[in-house]
N, C-alpha and C positions, 0 to 999 in steps of 0.2 A: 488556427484549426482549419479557416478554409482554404490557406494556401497549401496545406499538407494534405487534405483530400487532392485538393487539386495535381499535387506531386505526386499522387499514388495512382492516381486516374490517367496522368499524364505517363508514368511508369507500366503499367499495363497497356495500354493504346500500343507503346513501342515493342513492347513484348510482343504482343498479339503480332502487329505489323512487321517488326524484324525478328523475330523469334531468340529464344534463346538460347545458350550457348552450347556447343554439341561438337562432336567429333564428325570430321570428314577423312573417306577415303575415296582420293582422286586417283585416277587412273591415267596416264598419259597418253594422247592419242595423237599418233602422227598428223591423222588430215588433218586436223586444227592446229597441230605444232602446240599444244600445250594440255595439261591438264584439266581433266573433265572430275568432278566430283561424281561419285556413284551411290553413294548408302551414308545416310547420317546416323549416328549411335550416341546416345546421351557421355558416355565415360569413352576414353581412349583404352582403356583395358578391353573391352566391350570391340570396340573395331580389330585390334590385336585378336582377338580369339576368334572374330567372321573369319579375319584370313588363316588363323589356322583351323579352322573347321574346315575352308575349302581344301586346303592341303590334305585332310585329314580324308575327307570324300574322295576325292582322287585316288590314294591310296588304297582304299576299301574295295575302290572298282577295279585295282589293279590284280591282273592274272598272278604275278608273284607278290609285288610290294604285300599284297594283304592276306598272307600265307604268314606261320611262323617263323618260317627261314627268312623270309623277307622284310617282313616289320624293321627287325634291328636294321639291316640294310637300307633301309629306306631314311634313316634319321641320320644315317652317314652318308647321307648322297647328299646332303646341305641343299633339302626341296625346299624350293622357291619359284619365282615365278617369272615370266619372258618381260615380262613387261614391268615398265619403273612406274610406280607410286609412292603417294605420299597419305601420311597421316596428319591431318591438323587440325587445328581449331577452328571454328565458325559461329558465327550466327544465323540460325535458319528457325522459322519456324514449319515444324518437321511433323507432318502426319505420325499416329504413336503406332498404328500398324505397320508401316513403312521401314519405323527405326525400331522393328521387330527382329532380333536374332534371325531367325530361320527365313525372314524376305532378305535382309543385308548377304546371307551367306548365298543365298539362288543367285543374288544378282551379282555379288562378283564371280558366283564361278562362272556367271554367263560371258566376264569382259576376263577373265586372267586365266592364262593358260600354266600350269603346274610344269617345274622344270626339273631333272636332278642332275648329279653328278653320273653317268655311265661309262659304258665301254663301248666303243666303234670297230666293227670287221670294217675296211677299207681297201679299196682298189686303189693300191699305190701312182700307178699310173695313170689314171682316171680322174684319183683324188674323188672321188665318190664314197660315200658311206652304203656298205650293202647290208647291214645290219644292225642295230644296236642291242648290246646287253647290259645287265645288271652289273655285271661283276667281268675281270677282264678270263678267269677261268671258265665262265659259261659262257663267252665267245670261243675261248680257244675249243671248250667242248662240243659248240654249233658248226665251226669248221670243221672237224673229226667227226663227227656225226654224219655232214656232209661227203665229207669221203667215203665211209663207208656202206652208205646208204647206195652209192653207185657202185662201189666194187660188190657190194652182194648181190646187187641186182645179175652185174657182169657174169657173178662166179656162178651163177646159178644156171646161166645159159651157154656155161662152156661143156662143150662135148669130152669125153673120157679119155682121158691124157690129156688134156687141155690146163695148161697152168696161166694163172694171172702174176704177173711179172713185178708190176709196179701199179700202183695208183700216187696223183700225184692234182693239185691244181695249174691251171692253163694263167691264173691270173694271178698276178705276186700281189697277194694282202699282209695286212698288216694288223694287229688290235693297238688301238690307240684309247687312251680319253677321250669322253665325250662330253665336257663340258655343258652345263645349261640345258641340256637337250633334254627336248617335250616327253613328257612321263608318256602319253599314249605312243610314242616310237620306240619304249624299252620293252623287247619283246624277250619271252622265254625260249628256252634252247628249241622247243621241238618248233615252236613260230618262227624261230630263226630260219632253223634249216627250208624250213617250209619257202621263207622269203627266198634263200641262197638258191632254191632249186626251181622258182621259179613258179611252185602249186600254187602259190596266193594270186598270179597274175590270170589274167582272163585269156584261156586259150582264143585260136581265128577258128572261127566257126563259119561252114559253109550250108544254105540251107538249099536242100535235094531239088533241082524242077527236072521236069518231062526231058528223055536223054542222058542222065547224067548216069557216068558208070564209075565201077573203081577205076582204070582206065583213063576216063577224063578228068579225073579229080586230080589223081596222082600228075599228068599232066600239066593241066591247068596253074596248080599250087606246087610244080617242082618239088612232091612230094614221093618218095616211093611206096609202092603196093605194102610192102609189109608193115611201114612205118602208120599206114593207113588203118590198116586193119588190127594193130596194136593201140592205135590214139584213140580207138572207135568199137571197145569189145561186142555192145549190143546192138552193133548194127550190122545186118545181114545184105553184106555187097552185092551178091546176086539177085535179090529182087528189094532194091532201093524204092523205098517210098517216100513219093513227093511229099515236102514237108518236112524232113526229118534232118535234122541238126549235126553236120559232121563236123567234128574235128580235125582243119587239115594242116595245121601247122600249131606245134608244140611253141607254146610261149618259152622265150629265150631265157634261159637261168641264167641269172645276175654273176652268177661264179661257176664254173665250167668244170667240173671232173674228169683229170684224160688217163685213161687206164690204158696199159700195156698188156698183151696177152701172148701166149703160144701154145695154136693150135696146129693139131697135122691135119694134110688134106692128101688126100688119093691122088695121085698124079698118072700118065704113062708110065715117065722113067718110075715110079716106086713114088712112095709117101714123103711127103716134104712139110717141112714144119715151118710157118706162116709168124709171122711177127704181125698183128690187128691190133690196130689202133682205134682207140674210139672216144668220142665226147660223149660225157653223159648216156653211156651205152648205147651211139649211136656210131657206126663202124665210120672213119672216114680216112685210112690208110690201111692198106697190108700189101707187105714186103716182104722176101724171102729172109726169115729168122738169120741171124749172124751166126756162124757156127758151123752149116752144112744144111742139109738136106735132112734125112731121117730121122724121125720122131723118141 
């Protein structure tokens, strides 16, 4: 009898001290060069359902994944995660708020970042991804958005008889797979375009001191007067106050729109019809139209 007490005391001591047996989900961390344990869970079913809850959160947050079009999409992009772990077994003795559902699930989403299957716009030449989409039809449809987002702009400021010829891209892309790639870089069509033309990036901003004119800005920043006064609607050039934040150079769109045009211009000899070329409706050739002269 008192050796079996003593077995059941000696039994518990070790429990207490090495805990017992429990699910580990370790996580792999480079600087150590091996796996880091993150959240204990009594059942291995229980660790399987943290990490799809993280997956599941991810998606929720996501601008399409967590739409109705998107959900089915999301379960065929085979979401997972950047990073390699493991499930296994242990001995721990384990705080029971710790190996709480809803703490295990915070804490791996704080270490694992959510991946899926997408679609990549790519600058063949560059080998650079300028985009990623869900689906490879909603890339091709963020490039055609992207074109025609500059040709309306173009057609809109063409004078009467003035035709747009061609619109066309400056940089050979391609839509590829995109393998594994981070759920927060799969963006929707109009965030695409946004990214291709360059409105998500932070224009150069110049801020006004004592002296400065249209004139010296334009100068300064190799920028022209009208291109100035288009980057900067509410700001009134002729009397510039110190302090005040220009605009003077348009951040670079990651994919270039070059539209072709034919406008006539008044001449001596008679009316001559002009071949303007322009990036992103920004004029940077014109040449006597092939063809002749009048309009």
């Amino acid at each position: 009898m008192l050796l079996t007490l003593v077995g059941l005391l000696l039994a518990v001591v070790y429990v207490l001290r090495v805990g017992g047996r429990v699910w580990s989900v370790a996580v792999f961390d480079p600087a150590q060069a091996g796996y880091v344990e993150q959240v204990y869970l009594p059942q291995r079913a229980q660790a399987e359902e943290a990490l799809a809850a993280v997956l599941e959160a991810a998606r929720a947050q996501h601008a399409y994944y967590a739409g109705d079009a998107g959900a089915p999409r999301y379960a065929a992009a085979h979401p997972g995660f950047a990073q390699r772990y493991l499930l296994r077994p242990v001995r721990r003795s384990v705080d029971r708020d710790a190996a709480a559902a809803p703490a295990a699930v915070a804490q791996l989403a704080a270490v694992l970042t959510p991946v899926v299957e997408a679609y990549a716009i790519v600058d063949t030449k560059a080998g650079t991804r300028l985009a990623v989409l869900p689906t490879a039809e909603q890339a091709e449809a963020a490039l055609e958005a992207r074109r025609q987002a500059v040709a309306k702009e173009v057609e809109g400021n063409l004078p009467r008889g003035g035709k747009l010829r061609s619109v066309s891209l400056v940089q050979a892309v391609e839509v590829r797979p995109a393998p594994r790639c981070p759920l927060s870089e799969v963006l929707e069509v109009p965030a695409a375009v946004a990214e291709l033309s360059g409105a998500r990036a932070r224009p150069n901003t110049h801020t006004v001191v004592a002296g400065d004119t249209l004139e010296s800005l334009a100068a300064k920043y190799a920028a022209r007067l009208g291109d100035l006064r288009s980057w900067n609607p509410s700001v009134d050039f002729r009397r510039l106050k110190v302090g005040t934040k220009v605009v003077v150079r348009r951040s670079e769109a990651p994919l270039t729109v070059l539209t072709v045009e034919h406008r006539t211009f008044s001449r001596e000899g008679g009316p001559q019809t002009m071949e303007v070329r322009r990036h992103d409706g920004l004029e940077i050739s014109r040449q006597p139209a092939s063809g002749g002269g009048g309009g």
